[in-house]
N, C-alpha and C positions, 0 to 999 in steps of 0.2 A: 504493500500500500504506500512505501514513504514514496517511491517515485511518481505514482499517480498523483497523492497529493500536493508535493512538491512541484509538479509539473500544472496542476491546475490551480495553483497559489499565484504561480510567474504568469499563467496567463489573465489574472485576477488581478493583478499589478499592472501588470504591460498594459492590460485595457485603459484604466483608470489614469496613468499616468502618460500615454500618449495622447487619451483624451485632451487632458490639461493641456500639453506641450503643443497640440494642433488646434486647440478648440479657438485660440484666437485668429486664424484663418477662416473660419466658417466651416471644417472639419469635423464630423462628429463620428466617434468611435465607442464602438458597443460591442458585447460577446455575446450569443446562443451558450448556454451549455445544456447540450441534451442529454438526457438519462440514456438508458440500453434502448437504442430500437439495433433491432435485428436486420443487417442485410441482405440475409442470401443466406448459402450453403457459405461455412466455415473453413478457411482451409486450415486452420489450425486446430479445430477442436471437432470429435465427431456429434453428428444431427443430436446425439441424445443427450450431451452436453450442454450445448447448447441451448435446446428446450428445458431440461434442467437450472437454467441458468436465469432465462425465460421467468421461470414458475417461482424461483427465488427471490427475483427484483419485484415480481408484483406481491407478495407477502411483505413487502417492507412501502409499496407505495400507500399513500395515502388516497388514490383512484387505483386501483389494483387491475389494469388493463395493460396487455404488451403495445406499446408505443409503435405507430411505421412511420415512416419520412415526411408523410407527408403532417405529423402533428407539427414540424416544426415551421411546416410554412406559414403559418396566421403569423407567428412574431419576425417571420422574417420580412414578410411585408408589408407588417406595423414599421419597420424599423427602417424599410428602405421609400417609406412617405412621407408626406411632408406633416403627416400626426404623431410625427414622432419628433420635429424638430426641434424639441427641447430636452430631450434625450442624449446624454453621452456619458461614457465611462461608465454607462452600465453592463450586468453581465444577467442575463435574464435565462435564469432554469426551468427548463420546459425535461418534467421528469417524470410528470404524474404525482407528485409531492413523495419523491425519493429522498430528497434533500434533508427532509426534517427527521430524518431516521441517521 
């Protein structure tokens, strides 16, 4: 876990502070972080793995449903409108309320 968390700290930062550093341009910078949605077939891990994996995150979400690609598009195209233009250096989790676990 230390490298996951560590890696999604720096991008938690980088958001936040390149916001600041570009926002007086007219520049606004924000993150997605999305929970498990499932691609496809795994090359690393076999199908039942995977479904096991699946079945794990929704016992810990707060909407207990497996997420696909397409849940992340509503905030991405909140974020790339002009109803968002008071927005930046945020980082918005779209997990199913994974996060508070």
């Amino acid at each position: 876990m230390v490298p996951y968390v560590a890696a999604k700290a720096g991008i938690i930062g980088l958001t936040r502070a390149t916001a600041r550093e570009v926002g007086r341009h007219g520049i606004r910078v924000n993150a997605i972080a999305p929970g498990y949605v499932p691609m496809g077939r795994s090359r690393t891990r076999s199908a039942a793995k995977v479904s096991a994996l699946g079945d794990e995150m929704k016992l810990e979400q707060s909407i207990p449903v497996t997420m696909v690609p397409q849940d992340l598009c509503g905030a991405m195209e909140f974020l790339c409108s002009s109803e968002s233009d008071a927005v930046t250096g945020q980082v918005i989790n779209i997990d199913n309320g994974w996060v508070f676990n």
